[in-house]
C-alpha positions in Angstrom: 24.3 -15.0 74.9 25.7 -18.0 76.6 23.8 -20.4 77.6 26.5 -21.5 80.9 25.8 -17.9 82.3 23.3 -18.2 85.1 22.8 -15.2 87.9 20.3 -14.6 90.3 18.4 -11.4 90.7 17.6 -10.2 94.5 16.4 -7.1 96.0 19.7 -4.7 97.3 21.1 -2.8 99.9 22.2 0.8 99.1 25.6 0.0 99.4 25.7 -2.8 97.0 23.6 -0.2 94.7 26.7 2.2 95.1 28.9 -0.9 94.4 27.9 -1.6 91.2 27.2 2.3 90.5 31.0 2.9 91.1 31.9 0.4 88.7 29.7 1.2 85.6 31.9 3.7 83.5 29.0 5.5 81.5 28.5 7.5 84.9 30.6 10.5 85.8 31.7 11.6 89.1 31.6 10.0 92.8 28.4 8.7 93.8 27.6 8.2 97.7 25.6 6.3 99.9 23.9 9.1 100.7 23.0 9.8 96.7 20.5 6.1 97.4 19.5 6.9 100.7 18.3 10.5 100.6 16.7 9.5 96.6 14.5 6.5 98.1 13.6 7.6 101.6 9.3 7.9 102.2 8.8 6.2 98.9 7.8 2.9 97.6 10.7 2.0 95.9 12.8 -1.1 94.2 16.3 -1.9 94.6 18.1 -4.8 93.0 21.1 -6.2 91.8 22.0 -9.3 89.7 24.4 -11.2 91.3 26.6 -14.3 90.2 28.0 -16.7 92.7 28.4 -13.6 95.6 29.8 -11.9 93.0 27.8 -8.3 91.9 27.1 -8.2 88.0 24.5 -5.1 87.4 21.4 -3.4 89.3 18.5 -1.6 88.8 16.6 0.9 91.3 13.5 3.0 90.6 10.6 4.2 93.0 6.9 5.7 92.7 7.0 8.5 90.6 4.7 12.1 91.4 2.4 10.4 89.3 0.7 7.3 91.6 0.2 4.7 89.0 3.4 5.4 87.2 7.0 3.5 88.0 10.5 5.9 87.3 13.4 3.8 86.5 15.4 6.1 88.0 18.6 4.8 87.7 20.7 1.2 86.1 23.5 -0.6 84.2 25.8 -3.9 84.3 29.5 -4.0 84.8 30.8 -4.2 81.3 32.6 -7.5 81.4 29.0 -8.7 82.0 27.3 -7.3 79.6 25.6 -9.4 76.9 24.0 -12.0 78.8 20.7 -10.6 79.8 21.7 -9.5 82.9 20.0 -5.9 81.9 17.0 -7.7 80.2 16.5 -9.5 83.2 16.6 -6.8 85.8 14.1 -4.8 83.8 11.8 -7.6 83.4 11.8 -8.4 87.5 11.8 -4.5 87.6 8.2 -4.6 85.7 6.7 -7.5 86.7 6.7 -6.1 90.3 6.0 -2.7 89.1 2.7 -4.1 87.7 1.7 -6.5 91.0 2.3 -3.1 92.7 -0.5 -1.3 91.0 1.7 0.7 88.2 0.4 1.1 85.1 3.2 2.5 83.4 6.9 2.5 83.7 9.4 5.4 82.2 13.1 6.4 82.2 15.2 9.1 81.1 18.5 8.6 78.9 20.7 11.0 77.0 21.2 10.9 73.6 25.0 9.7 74.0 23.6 6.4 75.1 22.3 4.9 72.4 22.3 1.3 73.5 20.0 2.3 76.2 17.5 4.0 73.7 17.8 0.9 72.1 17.4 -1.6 74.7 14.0 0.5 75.5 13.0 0.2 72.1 13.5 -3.6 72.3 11.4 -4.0 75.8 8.3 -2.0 73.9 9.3 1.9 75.2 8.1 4.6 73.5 9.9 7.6 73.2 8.1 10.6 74.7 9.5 13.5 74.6 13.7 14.7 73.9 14.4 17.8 76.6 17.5 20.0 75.2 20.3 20.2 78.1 23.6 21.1 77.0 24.9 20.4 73.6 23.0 17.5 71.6 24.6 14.6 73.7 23.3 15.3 76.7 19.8 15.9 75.7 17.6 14.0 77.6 15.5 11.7 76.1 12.1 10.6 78.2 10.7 6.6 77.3 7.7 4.9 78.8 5.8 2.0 78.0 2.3 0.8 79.6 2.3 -2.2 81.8 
């Protein structure tokens, strides 16, 4: 990590979520506006994006989950030519620490098994792995992580 590389995390519009979303490879197909919007309407929800001198670097969005006291990290990533420098680490930190002054208890996300740096990174930030649902071949089984807060 550098040490020079400083960013600011703030709360996000839908359409700087779908900014970032568009340019994050790991995710296939066209997302829209209307993907955010319809996901996050009547919901407690948080939206935010890291950003670098007006500049968008990665974002993190999740929302109230069926469960009350529980916190989905629905969905997430960092451009790749700013990856490395916390910027996820730092989103998901901001993403908890208002998740527990909100009242949550716990916080979970899902992955597939073709994303191992994500299974990874919520190993690192304490995340259990809860359960592995079978959907399509053996890559894109979903696998379910939660920690308490």
């Amino acid at each position: 990590m550098e040490e020079s590389f400083t960013f600011e995390i703030k709360e996000a519009s839908p359409s700087e979520l779908l900014w970032v979303h568009e340019r994050i490879p790991e995710f296939p197909g066209k997302a829209s506006l209307e993907f955010y919007t319809d996901r996050l309407k009547h919901r407690l929800f948080l939206a935010l994006v890291a950003e670098r001198e007006g500049e968008l670097l990665g974002f993190k969005v999740g929302y109230q989950s069926e469960t009350p006291d529980t916190f989905y990290s629905w969905m997430g990533g960092v451009r790749p030519e700013f990856r490395k420098h916390g910027i996820a680490d730092a989103l998901a930190e901001f993403q908890e620490t208002w998740a527990r002054g909100k009242g949550f208890r716990s916080v979970y996300f899902k992955t597939r098994n073709r994303f191992p740096a994500m299974i990874s990174f919520g190993l690192s930030r304490g995340f259990k792995v809860m359960e592995v649902i079978p959907k399509g071949g053996v890559e894109d089984y979903r696998v379910v992580m939660s920690k308490e807060l």
